[in-house]
C-alpha positions in Angstrom: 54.1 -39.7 48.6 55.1 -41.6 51.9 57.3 -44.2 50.1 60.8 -44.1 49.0 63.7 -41.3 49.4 63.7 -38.2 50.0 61.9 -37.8 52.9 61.3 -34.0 51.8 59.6 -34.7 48.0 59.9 -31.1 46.1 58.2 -30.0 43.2 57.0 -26.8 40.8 54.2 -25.2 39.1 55.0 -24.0 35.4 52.4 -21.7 33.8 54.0 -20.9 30.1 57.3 -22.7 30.8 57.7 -20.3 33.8 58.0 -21.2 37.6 55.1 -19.9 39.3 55.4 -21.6 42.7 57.8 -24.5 44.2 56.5 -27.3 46.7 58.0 -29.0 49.5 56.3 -31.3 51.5 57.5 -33.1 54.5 56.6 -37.0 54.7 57.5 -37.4 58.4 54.8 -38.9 60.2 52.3 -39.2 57.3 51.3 -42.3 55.6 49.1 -43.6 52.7 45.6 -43.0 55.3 47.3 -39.8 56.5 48.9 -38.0 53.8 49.0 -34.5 55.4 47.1 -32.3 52.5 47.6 -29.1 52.8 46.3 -26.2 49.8 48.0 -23.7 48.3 47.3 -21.0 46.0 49.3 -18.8 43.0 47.9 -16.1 40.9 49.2 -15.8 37.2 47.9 -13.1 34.8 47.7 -14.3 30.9 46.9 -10.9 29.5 48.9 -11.5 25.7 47.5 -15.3 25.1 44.1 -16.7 25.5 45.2 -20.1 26.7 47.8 -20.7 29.2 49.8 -24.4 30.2 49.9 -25.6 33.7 52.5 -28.1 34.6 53.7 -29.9 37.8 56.7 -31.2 37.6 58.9 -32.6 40.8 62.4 -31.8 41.7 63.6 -34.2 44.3 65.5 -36.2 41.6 64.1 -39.5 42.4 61.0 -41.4 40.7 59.5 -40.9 44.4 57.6 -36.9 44.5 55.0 -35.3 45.8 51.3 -36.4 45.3 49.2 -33.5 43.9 45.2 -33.5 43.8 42.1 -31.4 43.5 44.0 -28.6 41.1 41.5 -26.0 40.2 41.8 -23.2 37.7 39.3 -19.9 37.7 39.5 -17.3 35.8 38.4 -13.5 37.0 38.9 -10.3 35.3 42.1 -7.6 36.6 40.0 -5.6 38.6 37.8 -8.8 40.5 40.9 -10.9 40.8 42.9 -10.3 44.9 45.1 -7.2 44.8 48.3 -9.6 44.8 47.1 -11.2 41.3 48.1 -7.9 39.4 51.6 -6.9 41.2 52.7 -10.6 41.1 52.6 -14.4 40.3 53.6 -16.3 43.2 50.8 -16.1 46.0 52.3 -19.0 48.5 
């Protein structure tokens, strides 16, 4: 993530081919030790399919992009999921 151009390295989150969340991360003062993680979280419903596809893809138009880890994926029923995970699917 610290190495090469941009110095902003932007990305998205695809569930089903459509964009769920975008990422921008900032490499100014972080290095390889010190890469700055931060979480984030985005709700998606999948009410007509019983599998869904998750893809990260980045944006920044270089081979250098954002460095993405510990990517979890739970499952809860409509009425146990957060309010927001019914009314939308971008939760930033």
């Amino acid at each position: 993530m610290t190495e090469g151009p941009p110095d902003t390295k932007t990305g998205r989150a695809t569930v089903n081919g459509q964009e769920v969340d975008t990422i921008a991360v900032s490499t100014a003062g972080k290095s390889n030790q010190n890469m700055g993680w931060t979480y984030r979280t985005f709700y998606f419903t999948n009410l007509l399919s019983s599998s869904s596809t998750l893809a990260f893809a980045g944006t920044s138009g270089t081979i250098w992009g954002a460095v993405i880890d510990d990517v979890k994926v739970e499952s809860c029923l409509l009425i146990l999921c957060p309010a927001s995970a019914a009314t939308t699917n971008r939760i930033s």
